[in-house]
Structure formats: structure tokens, C-alpha cells
N, C-alpha and C positions, 0 to 999 in steps of 0.2 A: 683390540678396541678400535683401532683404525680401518679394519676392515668392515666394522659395525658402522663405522658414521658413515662410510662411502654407500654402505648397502642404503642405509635411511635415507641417502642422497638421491641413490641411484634409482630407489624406488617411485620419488615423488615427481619423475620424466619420464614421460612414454614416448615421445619425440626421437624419429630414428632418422638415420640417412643411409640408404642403400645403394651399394658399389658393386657395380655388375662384374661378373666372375671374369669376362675378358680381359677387364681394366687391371684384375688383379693377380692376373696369372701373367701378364706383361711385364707386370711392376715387381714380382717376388721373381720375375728371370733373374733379375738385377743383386738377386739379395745371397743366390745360392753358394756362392763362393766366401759365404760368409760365417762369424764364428761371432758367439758374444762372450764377453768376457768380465770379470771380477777380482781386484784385487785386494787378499787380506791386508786392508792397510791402505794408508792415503799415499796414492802415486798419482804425480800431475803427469797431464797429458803431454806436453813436450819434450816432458823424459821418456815416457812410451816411446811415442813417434822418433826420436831419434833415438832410443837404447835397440827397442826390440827386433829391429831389423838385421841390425850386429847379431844379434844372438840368434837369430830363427836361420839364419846364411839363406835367405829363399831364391829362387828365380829370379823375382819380381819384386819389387819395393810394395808393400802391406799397408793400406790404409785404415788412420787409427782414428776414430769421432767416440768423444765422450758423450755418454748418456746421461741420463737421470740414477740418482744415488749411487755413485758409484762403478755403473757399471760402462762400457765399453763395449764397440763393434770393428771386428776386424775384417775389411773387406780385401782377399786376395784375387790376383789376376788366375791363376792357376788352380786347379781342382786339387792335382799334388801340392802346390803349394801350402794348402790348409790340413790336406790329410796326414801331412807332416807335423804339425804344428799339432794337432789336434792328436796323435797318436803317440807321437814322442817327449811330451810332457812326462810328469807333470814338472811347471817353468816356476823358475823363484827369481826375483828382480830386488837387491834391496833387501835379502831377505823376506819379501813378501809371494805368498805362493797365488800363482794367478789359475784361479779357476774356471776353463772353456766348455762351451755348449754350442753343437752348432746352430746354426741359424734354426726360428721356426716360425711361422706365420702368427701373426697378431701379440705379437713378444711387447708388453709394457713391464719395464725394471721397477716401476712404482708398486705391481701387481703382483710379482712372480720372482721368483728366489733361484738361482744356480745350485739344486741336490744332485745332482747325478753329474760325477768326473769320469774322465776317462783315467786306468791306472794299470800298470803291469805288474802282475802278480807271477808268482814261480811254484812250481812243480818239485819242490826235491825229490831225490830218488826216487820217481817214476819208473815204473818195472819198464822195459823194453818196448814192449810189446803194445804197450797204452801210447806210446807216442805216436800213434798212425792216426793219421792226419780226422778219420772219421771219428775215432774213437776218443783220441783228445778233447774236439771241437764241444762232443758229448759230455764231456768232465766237464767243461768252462762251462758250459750254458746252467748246470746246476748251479753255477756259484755266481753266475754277472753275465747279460749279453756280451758276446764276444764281439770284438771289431778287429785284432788282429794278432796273426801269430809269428813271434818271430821270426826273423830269415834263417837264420842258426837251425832252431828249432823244427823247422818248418822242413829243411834240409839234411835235418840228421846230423848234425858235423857236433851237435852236445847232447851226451846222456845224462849231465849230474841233475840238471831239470830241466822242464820245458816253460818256456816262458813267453806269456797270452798277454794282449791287452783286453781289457773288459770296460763297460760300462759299469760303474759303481754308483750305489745310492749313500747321498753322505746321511740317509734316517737308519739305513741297514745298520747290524753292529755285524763286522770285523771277522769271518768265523777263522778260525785256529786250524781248521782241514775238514774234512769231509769223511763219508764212508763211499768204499768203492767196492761193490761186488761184481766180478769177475767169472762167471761160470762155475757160480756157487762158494767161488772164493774169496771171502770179505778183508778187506785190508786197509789201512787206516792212512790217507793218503792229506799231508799237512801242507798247509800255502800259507806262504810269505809273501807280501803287498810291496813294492818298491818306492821308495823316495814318497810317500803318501804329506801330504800336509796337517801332519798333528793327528794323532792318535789318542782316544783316551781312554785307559788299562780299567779304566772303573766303571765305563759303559760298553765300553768296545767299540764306539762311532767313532770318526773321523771330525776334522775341524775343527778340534778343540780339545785342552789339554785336561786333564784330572780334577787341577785349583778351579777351573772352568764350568764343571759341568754340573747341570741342574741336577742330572740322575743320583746323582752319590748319595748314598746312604752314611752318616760318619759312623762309625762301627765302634769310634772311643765315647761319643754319648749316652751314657747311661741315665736314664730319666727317670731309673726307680729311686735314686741315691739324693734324688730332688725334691722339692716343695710342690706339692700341685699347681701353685701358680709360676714356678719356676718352668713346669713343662707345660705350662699355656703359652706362657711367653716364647720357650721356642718353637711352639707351631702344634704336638701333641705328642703323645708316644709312640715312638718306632716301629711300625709293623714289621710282624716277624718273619713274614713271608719276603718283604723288603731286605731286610735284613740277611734274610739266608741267599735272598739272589745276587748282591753284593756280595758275600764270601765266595759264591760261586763264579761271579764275573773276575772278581780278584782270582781264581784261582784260574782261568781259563784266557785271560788277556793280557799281554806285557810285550815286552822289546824284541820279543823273538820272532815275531811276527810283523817285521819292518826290516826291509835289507835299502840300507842307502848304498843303492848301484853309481857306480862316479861315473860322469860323462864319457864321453870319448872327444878328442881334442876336437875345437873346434874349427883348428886352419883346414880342415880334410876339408875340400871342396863339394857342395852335397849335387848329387850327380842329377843332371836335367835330361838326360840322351833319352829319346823315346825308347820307353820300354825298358830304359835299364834299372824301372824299380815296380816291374810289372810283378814279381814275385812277392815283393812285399807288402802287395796289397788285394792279392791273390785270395786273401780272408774274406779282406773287408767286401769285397765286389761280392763275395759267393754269400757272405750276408746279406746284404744288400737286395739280393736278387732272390732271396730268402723272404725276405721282406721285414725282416727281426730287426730294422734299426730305428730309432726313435726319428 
């Protein structure tokens, strides 16, 4: 409705003002070391600005300005500094889980919604042979762009899974695994999402929990056992095709599909030596140059 009154707004100005592209490739220099941000949940700025620095351990002290509804921009001195932050989420403050995007030209938070997190997802028993490094990259891109692949994994030193970060859509639902055919050999290859913010079993989308969510079909409503004005009044009769896609989501989405990975402590000093974290980003750059990142 709010987007209807801005259009009727926006419609009845033709009045423009035009910004030459030099002016604006000088001024988004300033912006690329940047990330915006969204917290589920009311956190003032002051507590940002002096929590999040403890907890991100960066280089460089991180500058936090609040936006409009909610949202947040975090400007880093360091390239690494962000690719950190941005890759080893997903971060909870307060119990509130913050969700990052990086920077993009012409971003209004009154306009525009944070869908798409970053999240590490896992590979269980991955046959051997699939963890080379083309062949893997191949597996993730079916299921989320990839932005990075673990150092572990990346290196061989774990077989129980291999474990990707991706770009996720919080509209996508959740899938439970994938099919993988192999040189004619098809095998049923399941993924587990790590530390995700809110799961729900009844849609399979993320950000919100089951009591939550518009999708649900109640499957204990029966509207034939009613008065015809009894099932006006709840809205109309349940379609069956509804109906049967809810048993089917219920049968295909729940807790097994979320591994809460524990941190690693966080006195470990995080390392700045040039190059000493050229590997683990070894992904992201060959993406990048791929041109596959948002």
C-alpha cells in the first residue's frame, strides 16, 4: 500500500537533477569498503559502535551510522577487514541475528529490504572424489552463488564434509539436498545450512519461525464440520492442493537441516600479515573475476 502512494507521488514530478558519472564514481570510491546492515530486533547505535568491534577482532576500528528504519552501514578501513565480517557470519548481538549485504550504488532502506545473506552450508559424505576444488564449486553454484570455500576444505585436511559459503535468498525455500549425477551415476547428495537465523519447517524459508509464517496451511481445520458462515468467516475452504503441499513441506523440512557450528574462541588473534589469508579468499577473488557476485 505504501509503495502505491509513493508511485502516485512519484508520478505527478517530472523534475529531475542530473549527476555526471565522474562525480559519482569519485564518491562510491569512498563507499566500497562498505557493508549495510539489519538488525532482527531494536539495537541502539551506541551499543553497536562500542560491542561490535570486540566481537569482529578487525585490523581497524569499523564505522557504525545509523540509517533510516532500522538499517545500518558499516564502513571498514580494510578490504579483508569486511570480507571477514561479511563471510564469517552469520553474527547474533543480544540474541538478535544481524543481517549483511554489501554495499551497492543508489541503496534507500525506505525502498529496499536485505533478501539475500550470506551462510555456510555442508556437504556430508561427499564421495572423495567430488571435493576437487572444480567439481565442488560446480555442486554449490546449483544451490546459492558461491563466495567462499573453506580453508580445511579447500586444503583437503576434511573428508566428513566440505563446507561453502553462498549467497542465500531469504524468498528461496531451504532444499534438504540435491541430485548428483556422476558419469551416469546419480546419488542423492543432502545439505545442512549452519547457524541460519530462524528456520521455518512449514515453508522451508528462513527469517521466521512456523507460529510466524503466512504460508501455513492449518491441517487441523476442517471447514466441512462447519456452518457455511462459519467458513466465511475464517476466510474460505482449504484448497487441496494447499493442503497436500503443506504435508509435503512438513514431510521434507525440520531441524536436520541446521547444524549450530560453535565459534572458535575468540582471544585467537585474527591474523593481518600480508598474504597470510590469501588462501582463504582464494574463492572469492576467482569469483569475482568470474563476475558471478552481486
Amino acid at each position: 500500500m505504501l509503495d502505491e502512494k509513493f508511485k502516485k507521488i512519484q508520478s505527478a514530478f517530472e523534475n529531475e537533477v542530473c549527476i555526471e558519472n565522474d562525480l559519482l564514481v569519485s564518491a562510491r570510491a569512498d563507499w566500497c569498503n562498505s557493508l549495510y546492515g539489519k538488525f532482527y530486533g531494536i539495537t541502539p547505535l551506541p551499543v553497536i559502535q562500542q560491542a561490535l568491534p570486540k566481537i569482529w577482532k578487525l585490523r581497524c576500528n569499523v564505522q557504525a551510522v545509523d540509517l533510516a528504519v532500522g538499517y545500518f552501514y558499516f564502513k571498514f578501513a580494510y578490504e579483508e577487514d569486511r570480507n571477514k565480517v561479511f563471510t564469517e557470519g552469520p553474527w547474533f548481538f543480544r540474541g538478535h541475528a544481524l543481517l549483511l549485504t554489501p554495499w551497492n550504488a543508489n541503496f534507500q532502506p525506505l525502498m529496499k529490504t536485505i533478501d539475500v545473506i550470506p551462510v555456510w552450508i555442508q556437504l556430508p559424505d561427499l564421495p572423495l572424489e567430488y571435493l576437487q576444488k572444480d567439481i565442488l564449486m560446480k555442486i554449490v553454484r546449483s544451490i546459492g552463488q558461491p563466495i567462499k570455500i573453506d580453508g580445511v576444505t579447500m586444503r583437503g585436511l576434511r573428508a566428513k564434509f566440505a563446507r561453502v559459503c553462498i549467497l542465500w535468498s531469504l524468498k528461496n525455500k531451504v532444499p534438504p539436498g540435491i541430485w548428483i549425477n556422476g558419469d551416469g551415476l546419480k546419488f542423492w547428495q543432502a545439505i545442512a545450512f549452519e547457524s541460519i537465523p530462524k528456520l521455518c519447517f512449514a515453508c522451508g524459508k528462513m527469517g521466521h519461525l512456523v507460529d510466524h509464517c503466512s504460508e501455513k496451511v492449518d491441517l487441523n481445520f476442517d471447514s466441512s464440520s462447519k456452518a457455511p458462515q462459519d467458513v466465511m468467516a475464517f476466510g474460505s475452504k482449504i484448497d487441496d492442493n494447499k493442503v497436500a503441499e503443506q504435508k509435503r513441506c512438513d514431510d521434507m523440512f525440520g531441524p536436520w537441516q541446521v547444524i549450530n557450528r560453535k565459534k572458535k574462541p575468540q582471544s585467537r588473534k585474527f591474523e593481518s600479515q600480508e598474504g597470510s589469508n590469501k588462501n582463504r579468499y582464494e574463492a572469492l577473488n576467482e569469483v569475482k573475476a568470474d563476475g558471478h557476485t552481486s
